[in-house]
C-alpha positions as CSV (number, residue, x, y, z in Angstrom):
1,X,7.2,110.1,66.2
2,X,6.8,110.7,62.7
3,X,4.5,108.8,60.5
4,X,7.3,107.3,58.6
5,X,9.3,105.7,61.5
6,X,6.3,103.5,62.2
7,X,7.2,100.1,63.0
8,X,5.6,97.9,60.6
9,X,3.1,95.4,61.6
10,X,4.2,91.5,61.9
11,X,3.2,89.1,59.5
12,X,1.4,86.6,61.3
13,X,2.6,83.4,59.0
14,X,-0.3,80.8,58.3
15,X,1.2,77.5,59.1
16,X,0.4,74.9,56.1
17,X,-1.8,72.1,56.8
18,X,0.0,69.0,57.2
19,X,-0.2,66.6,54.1
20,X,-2.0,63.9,54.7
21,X,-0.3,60.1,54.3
22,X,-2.0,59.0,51.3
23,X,-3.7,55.6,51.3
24,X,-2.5,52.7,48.7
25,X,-4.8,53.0,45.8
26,X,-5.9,49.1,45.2
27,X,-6.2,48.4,41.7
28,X,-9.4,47.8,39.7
29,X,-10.8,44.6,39.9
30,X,-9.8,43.1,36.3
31,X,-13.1,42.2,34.3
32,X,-10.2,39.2,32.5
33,X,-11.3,35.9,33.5
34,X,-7.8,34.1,34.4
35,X,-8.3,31.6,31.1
36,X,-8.4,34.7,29.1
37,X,-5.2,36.0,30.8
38,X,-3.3,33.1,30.3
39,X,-4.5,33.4,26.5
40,X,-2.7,36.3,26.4
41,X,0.4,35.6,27.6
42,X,1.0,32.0,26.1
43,X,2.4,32.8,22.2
44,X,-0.4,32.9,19.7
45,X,-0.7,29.5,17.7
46,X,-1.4,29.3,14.2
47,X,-4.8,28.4,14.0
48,X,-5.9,25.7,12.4
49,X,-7.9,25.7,9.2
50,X,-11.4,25.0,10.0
51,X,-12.5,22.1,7.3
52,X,-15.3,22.8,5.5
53,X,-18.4,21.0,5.4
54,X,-19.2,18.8,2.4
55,X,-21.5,19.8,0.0
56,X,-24.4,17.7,-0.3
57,X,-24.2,16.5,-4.1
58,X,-26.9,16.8,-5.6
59,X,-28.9,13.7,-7.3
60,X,-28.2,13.3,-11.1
61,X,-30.8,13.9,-13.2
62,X,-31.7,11.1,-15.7
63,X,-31.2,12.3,-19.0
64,X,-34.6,11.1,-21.1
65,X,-32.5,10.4,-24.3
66,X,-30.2,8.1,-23.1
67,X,-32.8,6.6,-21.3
68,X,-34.7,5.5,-24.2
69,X,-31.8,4.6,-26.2
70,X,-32.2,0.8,-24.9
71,X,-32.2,-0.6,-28.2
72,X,-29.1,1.2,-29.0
73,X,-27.2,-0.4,-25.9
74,X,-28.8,-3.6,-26.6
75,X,-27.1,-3.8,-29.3
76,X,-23.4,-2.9,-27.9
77,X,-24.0,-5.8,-26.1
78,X,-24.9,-8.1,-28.1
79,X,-21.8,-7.6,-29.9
80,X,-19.6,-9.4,-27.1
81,X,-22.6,-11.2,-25.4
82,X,-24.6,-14.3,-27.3
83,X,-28.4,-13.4,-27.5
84,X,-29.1,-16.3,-25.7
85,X,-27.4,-15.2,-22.2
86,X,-29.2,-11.8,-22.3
87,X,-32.3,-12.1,-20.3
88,X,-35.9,-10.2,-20.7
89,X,-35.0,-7.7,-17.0
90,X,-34.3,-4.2,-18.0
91,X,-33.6,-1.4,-15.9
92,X,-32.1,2.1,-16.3
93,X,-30.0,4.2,-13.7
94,X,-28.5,7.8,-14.2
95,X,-24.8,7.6,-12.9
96,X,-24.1,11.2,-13.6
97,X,-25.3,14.2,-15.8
98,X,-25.5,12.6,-19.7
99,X,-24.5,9.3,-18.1
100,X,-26.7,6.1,-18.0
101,X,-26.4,2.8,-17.3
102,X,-28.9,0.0,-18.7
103,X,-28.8,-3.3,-16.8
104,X,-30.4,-6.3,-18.4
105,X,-30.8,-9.6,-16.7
106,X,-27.6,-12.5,-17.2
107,X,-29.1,-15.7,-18.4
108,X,-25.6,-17.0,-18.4
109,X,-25.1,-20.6,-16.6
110,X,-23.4,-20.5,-13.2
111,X,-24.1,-16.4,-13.2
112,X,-27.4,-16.1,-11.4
113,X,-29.2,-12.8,-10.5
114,X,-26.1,-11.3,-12.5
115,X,-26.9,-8.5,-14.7
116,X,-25.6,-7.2,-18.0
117,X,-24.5,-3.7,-18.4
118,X,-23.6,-1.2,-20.6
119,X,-23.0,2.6,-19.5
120,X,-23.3,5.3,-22.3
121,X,-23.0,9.1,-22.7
122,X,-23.9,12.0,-24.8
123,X,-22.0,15.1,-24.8
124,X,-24.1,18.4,-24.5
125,X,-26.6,19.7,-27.2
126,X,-25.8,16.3,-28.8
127,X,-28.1,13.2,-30.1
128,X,-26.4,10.7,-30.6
129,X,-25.0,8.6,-27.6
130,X,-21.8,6.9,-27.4
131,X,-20.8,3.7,-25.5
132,X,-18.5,3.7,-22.7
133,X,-18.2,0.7,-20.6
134,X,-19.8,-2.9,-20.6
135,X,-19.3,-5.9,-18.6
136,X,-21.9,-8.3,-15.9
137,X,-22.3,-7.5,-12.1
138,X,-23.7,-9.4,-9.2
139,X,-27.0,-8.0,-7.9
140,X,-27.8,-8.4,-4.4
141,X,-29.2,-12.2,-5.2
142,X,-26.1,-13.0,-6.5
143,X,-24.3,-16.2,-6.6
144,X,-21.1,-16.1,-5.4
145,X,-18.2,-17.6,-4.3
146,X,-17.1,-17.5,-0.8
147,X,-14.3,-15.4,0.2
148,X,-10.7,-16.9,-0.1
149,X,-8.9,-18.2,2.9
150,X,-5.6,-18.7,2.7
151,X,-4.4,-22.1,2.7
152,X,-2.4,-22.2,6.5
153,X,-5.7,-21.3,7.4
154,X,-7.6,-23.5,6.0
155,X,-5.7,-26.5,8.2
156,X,-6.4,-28.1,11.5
157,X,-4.1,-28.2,14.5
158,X,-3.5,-32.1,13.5
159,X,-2.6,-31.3,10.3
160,X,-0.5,-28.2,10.9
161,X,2.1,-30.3,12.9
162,X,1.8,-33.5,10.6
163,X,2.9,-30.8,8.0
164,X,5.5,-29.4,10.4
165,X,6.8,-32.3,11.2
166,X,7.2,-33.8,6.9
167,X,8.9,-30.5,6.6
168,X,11.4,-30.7,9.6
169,X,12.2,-34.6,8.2
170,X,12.5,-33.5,4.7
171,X,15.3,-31.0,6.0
172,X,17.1,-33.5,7.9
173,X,17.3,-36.2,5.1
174,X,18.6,-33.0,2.3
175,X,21.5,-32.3,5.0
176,X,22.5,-36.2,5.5
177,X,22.4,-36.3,1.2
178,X,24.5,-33.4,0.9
179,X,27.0,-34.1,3.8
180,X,29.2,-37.0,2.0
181,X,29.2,-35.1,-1.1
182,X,30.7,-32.0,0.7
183,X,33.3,-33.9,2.3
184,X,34.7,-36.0,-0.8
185,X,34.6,-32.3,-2.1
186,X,36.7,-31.5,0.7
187,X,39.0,-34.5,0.4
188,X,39.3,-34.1,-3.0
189,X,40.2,-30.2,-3.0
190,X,42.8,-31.3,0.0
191,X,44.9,-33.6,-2.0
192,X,48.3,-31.9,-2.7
193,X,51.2,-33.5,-4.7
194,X,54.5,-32.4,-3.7
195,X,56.9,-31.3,-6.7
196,X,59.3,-34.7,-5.7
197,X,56.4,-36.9,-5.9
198,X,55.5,-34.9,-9.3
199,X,59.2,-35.6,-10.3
200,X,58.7,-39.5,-9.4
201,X,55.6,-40.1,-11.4
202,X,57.1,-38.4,-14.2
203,X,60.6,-40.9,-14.2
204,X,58.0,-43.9,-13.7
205,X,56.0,-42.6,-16.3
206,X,59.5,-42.8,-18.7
207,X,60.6,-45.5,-17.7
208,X,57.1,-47.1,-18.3
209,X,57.3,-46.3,-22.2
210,X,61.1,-47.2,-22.9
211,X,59.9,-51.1,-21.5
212,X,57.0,-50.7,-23.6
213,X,59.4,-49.5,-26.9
214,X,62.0,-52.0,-26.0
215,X,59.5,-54.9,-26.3
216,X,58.0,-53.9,-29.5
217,X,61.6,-53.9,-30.7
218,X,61.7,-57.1,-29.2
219,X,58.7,-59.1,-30.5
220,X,59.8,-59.2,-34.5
221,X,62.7,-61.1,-34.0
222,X,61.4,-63.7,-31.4
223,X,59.0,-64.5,-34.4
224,X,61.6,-65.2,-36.6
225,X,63.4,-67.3,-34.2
């Protein structure tokens, strides 16, 4: 046999190793909490403007030249005021930056622990201050009136049905006053002449003024008889 009709060897076929079934892969726990989740899925809101906090204002400062100027609002008082209802009290109070107000005491009758006032101003890198507002105020010793009430209030049960019950008679005698006028109105307006009975009046009417001529005619010859 001749080296090239050798029979070739078989191929010994290496069966494949069976795949293996696979396992379901469980998803990663999710590091979301569920609020945060639901965050994300509801529609995003406008936010809302955050207000912001209010400044603290800062005190005024009480401007030294206004502060002296007493004389000088003293005399803008005195100007509406009589000398003898301005008291000896003085006392000075910055309102805002070149703004003061001078208070001095109200010796006016029926106006105690009132106080006078009169608020000037400067405007900046000037003097010479200028008068803004005057008039009196109460102080915390003030006399004053008590607060309103209102009349209804004012009443007691009694009196609230004694009033109740004027009013309800007042109504009834207006109605039995006006209720004979209405119907003579009525009566009046009712009354309807029929165009024979106009036609009657006027013949009696006519008849009526030939009597009257006929006697006139009548009369001059009866005196000369």
């Amino acid at each position: 046999m001749s080296p090239e009709q050798q029979v070739p060897e078989p191929v010994q076929q290496v069966p494949e190793p069976e795949q293996q079934a696979s396992a379901p892969v469980e998803p990663a726990p999710s590091l979301v909490s569920p609020d945060q989740a639901q965050l994300k899925q509801a529609p995003a809101e406008a936010a809302e403007p955050q207000a912001r906090p209010e400044a603290r204002r800062r005190k005024p400062a009480l401007d030294q030249k206004l502060a002296q100027a007493k004389e000088f609002a003293l005399t803008a008082l005195k100007e509406l005021v009589p000398a003898e209802e301005i008291g000896d009290g003085h006392r000075v109070a910055a309102d805002d930056d070149r703004l003061v107000t001078h208070y001095f005491t109200s010796t006016k009758r029926g106006y105690r622990a009132w106080e006078w006032y009169v608020t000037i101003a400067r405007a900046p890198r000037q003097a010479e201050p200028t008068v803004c507002e005057t008039g009196i105020l109460p102080s915390d010793d003030a006399l004053l009136a008590p607060e309103w009430v209102p009349w209804s209030e004012r009443l007691s049960d009694e009196e609230k049905e004694s009033e109740s019950d004027d009013s309800a008679e007042d109504q009834d005698v207006t109605e039995d006053a006006e209720s004979p006028d209405q119907q003579d109105s009525a009566e009046q307006g009712s009354q309807v002449l029929h165009p024979d009975v106009v036609t009657d009046l006027d013949d009696q009417s006519g008849d009526h003024h030939q009597e009257s001529d006929s006697d006139e005619s009548v009369a001059p010859g009866n005196s000369h008889a």
